[in-house]
C-alpha positions in Angstrom: -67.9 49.8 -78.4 -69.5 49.2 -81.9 -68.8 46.2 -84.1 -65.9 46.0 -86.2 -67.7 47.0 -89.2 -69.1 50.4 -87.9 -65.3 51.3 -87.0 -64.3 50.7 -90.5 -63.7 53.3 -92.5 -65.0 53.6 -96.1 -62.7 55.3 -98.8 -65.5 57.7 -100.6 -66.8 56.9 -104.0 -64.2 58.4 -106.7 -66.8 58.9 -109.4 -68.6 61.7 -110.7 -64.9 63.8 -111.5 -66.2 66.7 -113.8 -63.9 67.1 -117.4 -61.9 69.8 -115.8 -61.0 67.7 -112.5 -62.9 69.6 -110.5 -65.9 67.8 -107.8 -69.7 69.0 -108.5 -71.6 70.3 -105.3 -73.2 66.9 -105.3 -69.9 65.4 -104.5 -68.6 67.2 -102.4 -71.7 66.7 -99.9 -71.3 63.2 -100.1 -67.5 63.5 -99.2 -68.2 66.2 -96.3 -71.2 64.0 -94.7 -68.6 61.2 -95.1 -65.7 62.7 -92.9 -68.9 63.3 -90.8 -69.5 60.4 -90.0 -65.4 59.4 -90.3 -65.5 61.9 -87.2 -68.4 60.2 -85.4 -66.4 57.1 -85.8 -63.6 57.8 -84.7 -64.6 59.8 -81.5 -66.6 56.7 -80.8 -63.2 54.4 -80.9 -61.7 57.0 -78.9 -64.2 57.1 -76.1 -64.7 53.3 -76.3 -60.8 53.4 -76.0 -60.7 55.5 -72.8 -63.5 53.6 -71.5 -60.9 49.9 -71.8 -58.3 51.7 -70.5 -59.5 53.2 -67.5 -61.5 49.6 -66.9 -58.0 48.3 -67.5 -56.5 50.4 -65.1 -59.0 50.1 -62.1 -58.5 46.1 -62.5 -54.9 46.7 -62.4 -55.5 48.6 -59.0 -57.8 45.8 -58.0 -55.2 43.2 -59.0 -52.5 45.0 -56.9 -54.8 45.6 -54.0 -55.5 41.8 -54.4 -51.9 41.0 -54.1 -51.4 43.6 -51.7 -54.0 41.8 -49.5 -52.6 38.3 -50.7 -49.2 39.4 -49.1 -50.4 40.5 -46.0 -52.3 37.6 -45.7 -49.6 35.0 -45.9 -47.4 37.4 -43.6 -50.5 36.9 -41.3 -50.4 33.3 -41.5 -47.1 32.8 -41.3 -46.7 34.9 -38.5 -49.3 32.7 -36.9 -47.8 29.1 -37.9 -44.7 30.4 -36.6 -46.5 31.2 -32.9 -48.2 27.7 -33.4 -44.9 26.4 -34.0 -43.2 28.3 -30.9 -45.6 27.6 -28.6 -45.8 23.6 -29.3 -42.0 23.6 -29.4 -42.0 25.5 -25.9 -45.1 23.0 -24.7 -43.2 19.9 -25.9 -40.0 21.4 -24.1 -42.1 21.6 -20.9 -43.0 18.3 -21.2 -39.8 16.9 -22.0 -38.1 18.5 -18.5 -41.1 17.2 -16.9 -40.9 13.6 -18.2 -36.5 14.0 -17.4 -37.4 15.1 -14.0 -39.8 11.7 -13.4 -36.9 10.0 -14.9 -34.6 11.0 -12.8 -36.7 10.8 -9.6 -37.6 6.7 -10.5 -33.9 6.0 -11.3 -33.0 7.6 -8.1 -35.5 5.2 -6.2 -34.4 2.2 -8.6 -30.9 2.8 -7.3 -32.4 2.7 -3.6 -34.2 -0.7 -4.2 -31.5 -2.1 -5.8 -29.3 -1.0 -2.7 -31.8 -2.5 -0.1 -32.3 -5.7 -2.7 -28.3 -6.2 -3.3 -28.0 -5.7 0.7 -30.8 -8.1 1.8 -29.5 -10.4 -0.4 -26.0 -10.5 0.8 -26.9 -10.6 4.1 -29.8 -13.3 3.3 -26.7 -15.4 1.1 -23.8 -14.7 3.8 -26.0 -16.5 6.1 -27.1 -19.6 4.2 -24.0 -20.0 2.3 -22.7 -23.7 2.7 -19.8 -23.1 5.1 -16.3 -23.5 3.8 -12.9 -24.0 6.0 -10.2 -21.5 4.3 -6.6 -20.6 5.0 -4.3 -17.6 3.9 -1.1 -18.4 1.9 0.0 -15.2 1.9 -0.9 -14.5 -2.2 -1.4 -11.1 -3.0 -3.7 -10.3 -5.9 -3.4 -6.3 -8.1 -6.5 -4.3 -7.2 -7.4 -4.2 -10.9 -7.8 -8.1 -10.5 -10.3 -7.7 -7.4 -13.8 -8.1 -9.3 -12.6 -10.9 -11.2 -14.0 -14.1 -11.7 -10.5 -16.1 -11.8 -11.4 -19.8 -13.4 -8.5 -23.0 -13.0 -9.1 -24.3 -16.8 -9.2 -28.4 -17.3 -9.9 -29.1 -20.9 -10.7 -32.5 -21.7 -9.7 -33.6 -25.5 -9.9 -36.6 -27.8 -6.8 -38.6 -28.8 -7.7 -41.0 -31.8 -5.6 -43.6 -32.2 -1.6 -43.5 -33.8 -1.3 -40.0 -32.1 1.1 -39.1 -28.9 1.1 -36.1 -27.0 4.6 -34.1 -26.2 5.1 -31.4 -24.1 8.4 -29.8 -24.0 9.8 -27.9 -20.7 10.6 -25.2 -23.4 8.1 -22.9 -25.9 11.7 -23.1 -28.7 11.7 -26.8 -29.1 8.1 -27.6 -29.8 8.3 -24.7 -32.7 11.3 -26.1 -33.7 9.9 -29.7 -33.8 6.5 -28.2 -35.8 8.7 -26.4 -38.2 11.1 -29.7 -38.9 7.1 -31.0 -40.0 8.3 -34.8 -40.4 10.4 -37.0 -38.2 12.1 -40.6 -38.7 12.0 -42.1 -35.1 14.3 -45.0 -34.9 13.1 -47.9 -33.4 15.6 -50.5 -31.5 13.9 -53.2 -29.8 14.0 -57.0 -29.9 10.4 -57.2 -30.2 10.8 -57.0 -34.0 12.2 -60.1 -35.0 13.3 -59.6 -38.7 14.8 -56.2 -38.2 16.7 -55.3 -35.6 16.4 -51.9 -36.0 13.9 -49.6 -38.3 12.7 -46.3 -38.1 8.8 -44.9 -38.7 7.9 -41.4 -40.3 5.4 -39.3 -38.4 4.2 -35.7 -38.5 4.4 -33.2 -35.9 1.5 -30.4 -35.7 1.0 -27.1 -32.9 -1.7 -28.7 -30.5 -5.0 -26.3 -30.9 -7.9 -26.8 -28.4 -11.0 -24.4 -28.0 -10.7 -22.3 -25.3 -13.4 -19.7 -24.1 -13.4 -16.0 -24.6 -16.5 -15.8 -23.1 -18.8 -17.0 -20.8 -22.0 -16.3 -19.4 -23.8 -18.1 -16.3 -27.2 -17.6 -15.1 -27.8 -19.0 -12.0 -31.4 -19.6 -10.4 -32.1 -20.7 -7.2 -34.0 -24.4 -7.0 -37.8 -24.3 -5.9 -37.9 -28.1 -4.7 -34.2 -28.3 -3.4 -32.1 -27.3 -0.3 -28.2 -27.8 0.2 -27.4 -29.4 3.8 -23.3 -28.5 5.0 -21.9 -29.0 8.0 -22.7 -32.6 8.4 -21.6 -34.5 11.9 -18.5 -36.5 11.2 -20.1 -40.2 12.0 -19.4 -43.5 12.3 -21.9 -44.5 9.3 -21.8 -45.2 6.1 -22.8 -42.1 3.8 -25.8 -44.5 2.6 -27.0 -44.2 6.2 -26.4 -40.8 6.9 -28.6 -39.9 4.1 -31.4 -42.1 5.1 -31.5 -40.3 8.3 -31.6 -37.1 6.2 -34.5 -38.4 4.2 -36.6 -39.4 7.0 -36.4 -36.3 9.0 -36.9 -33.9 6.1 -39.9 -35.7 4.9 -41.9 -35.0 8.5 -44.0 -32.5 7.8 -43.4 -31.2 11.9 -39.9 -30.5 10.6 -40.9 -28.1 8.1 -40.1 -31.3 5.3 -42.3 -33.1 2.9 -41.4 -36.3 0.8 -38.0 -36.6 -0.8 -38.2 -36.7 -4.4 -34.4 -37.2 -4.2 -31.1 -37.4 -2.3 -27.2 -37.2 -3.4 -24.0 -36.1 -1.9 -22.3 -33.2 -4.3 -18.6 -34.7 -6.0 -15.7 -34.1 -3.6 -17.7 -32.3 -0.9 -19.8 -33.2 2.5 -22.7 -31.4 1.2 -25.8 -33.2 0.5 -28.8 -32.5 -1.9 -32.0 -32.7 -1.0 -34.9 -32.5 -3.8 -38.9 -32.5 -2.7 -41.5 -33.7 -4.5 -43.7 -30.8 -3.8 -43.2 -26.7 -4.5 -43.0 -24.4 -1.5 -41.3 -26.6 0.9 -37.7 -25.7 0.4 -38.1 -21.5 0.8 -39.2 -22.0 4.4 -36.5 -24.5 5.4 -33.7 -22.2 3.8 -35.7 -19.0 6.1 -34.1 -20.7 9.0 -30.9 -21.2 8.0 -30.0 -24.1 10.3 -32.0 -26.7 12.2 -31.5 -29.4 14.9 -31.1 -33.0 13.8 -31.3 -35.6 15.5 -28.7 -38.8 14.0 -28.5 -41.5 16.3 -28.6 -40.8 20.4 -27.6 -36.9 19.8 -28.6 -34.1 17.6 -26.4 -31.9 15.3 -26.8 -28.7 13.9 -27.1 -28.7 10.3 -27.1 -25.6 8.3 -29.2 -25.0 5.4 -28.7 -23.2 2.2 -30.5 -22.3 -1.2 -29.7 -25.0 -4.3 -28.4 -22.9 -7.3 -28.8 -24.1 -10.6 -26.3 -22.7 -13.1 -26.9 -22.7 -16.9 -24.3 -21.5 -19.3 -26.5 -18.7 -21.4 -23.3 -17.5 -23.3 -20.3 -19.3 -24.4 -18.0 -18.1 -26.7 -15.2 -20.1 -27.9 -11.5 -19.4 -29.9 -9.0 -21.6 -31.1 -5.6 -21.6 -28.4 -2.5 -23.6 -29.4 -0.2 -24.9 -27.0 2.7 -23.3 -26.9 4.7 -26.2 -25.5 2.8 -29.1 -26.7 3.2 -30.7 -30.4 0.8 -33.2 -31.9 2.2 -36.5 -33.1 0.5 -38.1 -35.9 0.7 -41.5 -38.2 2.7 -43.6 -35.7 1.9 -47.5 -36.7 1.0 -49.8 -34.4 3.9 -51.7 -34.5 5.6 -52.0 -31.1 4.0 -52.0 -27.4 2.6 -49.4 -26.0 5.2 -48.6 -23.6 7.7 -49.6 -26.1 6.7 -47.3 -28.6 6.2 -44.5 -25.7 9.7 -44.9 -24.7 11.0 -44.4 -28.3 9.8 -41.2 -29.3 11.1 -39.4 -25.9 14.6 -40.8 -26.3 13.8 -39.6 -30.5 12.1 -36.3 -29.4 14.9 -35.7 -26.1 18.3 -35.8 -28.7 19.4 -32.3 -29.4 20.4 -33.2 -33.0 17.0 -34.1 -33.9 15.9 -30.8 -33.1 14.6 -32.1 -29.8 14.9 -31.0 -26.0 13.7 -31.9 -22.3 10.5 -33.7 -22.4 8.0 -32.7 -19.7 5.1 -35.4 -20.5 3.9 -37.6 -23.3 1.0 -39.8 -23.9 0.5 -41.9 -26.7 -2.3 -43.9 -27.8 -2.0 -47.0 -30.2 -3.9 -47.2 -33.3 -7.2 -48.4 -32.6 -7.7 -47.4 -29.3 -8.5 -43.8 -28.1 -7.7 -41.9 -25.3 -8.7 -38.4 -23.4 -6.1 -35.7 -22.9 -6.3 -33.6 -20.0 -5.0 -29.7 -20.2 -4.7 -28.1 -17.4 -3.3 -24.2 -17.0 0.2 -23.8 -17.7 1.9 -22.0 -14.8 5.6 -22.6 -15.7 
């Protein structure tokens, strides 16, 4: 297409008009060879036209043959991320059953070893367990309580000084007592010499001790020690019958080694026997029991594993006693027993709100006492 210029169109030159209005030949040349090349012009724009728009329309096919390829393209792609996408999905599926069906089959086994473990155990403990002489008193227990772990509670609690202890034989009076909050005991007693008779204010509280809600005990078997039952019944001092002990378990023919240390358990026969060394004590509890010999005869002693209990979890929560009120700000001003006697005759009158009296412990001020609770089974 030509420049801008040679498609612009020149108006022809409107001089040279004769008198009469009329154009001379000259002029009229001029005008014809200028619609001439007006004509040439514009035929020229026209084909340069109709060249730009059939290049405009063969991009416009390109373009939509582009998009057209563009399209099918992406469906292409698509299509294929999609059976990327299945077939990892259906590969990690396979995998998945695979790595359920391995589960399954090592749980299956774990519940077998644990079987043969739990069983070799039991039969291992039934046979080294200290022996114990029982008797049935006819107590029958709800199947729901079978797998229990029943525990006999004995809580051990300080009582500072000026404090006593009531318990009630009914739940009524000790709330009545707490709710009456303050209490003038009379005292009658020849003790006090200026005043035959006075009376001292004190303060009744509920009785709160921690009890647990939880507990947790992890119990390990000792490396270095062994538990000895069934002990002869002898005509020696304990002293002696442990010496005995001593010197036959630290022969190494017996299956012993030295004794580190030796003890009879609290309120049992049993005895205790720690070695100084490792690997001594698994071989003697093997056999269970073993012949020895205390004085002119030998006795038959059985052997069992040492367990070693440590509380990993102990959770505790505030339990009042229902039946027990705390006594608080009593003076020190009579004997013990003195003072005892006259807050259970105070505490036992009906018109000071009072009742039975099951127990009552009091300490003086300045002293301090332990209080023992034990399970209430009234």
């Amino acid at each position: 297409m030509d420049s801008e210029e040679s498609s612009f169109v020149k108006l022809p030159p409107e001089e040279g008009l004769q008198d009469d209005g009329s154009e001379n030949p000259e002029q009229l040349r001029e005008k014809i060879d200028w619609c001439k090349e007006l004509h040439r012009i514009l035929e020229q724009d026209c084909a340069n036209l109709q060249m730009a728009k059939e290049a405009a329309e063969q991009r416009t096919k390109e373009l939509k043959k582009e998009e057209e390829l563009h399209k099918v393209l992406e469906q292409q792609l698509t299509l294929h991320r999609d059976e990327e996408r299945a077939h990892q999905l259906f590969t990690i599926k396979e995998e998945n059953n695979r790595l359920m069906q391995e589960k399954q089959i090592l749980e299956n086994k774990l519940e077998e070893l644990k079987k043969r473990v739990l069983w070799n155990n039991s039969m291992m403990m039934l046979s080294s367990l200290p022996e114990k002489k029982v008797i049935f008193k006819g107590l029958t227990v709800n199947k729901e309580s079978m797998n229990k772990l029943m525990l006999t509670p004995q809580i051990r609690y300080p009582l500072l000084g000026g404090s006593a202890l009531i318990t009630f034989e009914e739940e009524k009076v000790a709330q009545r007592i707490i709710e009456m909050r303050e209490h003038m005991v009379e005292l009658s007693c020849g003790e006090l010499e200026e005043l035959e008779q006075c009376s001292v204010r004190v303060q009744a509280v509920p009785m709160e001790i921690p009890l647990p809600s939880a507990l947790e005990i992890r119990l390990t078997p000792s490396r270095r020690s062994i538990l000895l039952s069934a002990l002869p019944c002898l005509e020696i001092s304990r002293e002696a019958l442990l010496d005995k002990l001593e010197l036959f378990f630290s022969k190494t023919k017996n299956g012993g080694s030295e004794v580190e240390s030796r003890e009879f358990l609290e309120d049992s026969d049993q005895v205790v026997l720690t070695f100084a060394q490792d690997g001594v004590a698994e071989p003697l509890i093997e056999k269970g029991h073993i012949q020895v010999p205390i004085g002119k005869g030998e006795y038959k002693v059985k052997i069992s594993p040492c367990m070693n209990g440590d509380i990993s979890n102990l959770q505790l929560q505030p339990s009042r006693c229902p039946r027990t009120v705390l006594l608080l700000g009593i003076p020190d001003v009579l004997s013990e027993e003195s003072m005892r006697d006259a807050l259970e005759i105070h505490f036992q009158k009906g018109s000071r709100g009072g009742g039975e009296v099951d127990a009552l412990a009091y300490v003086p001020a300045g002293r301090a006492g332990v209080a023992v609770f034990v399970e209430d089974t009234g």
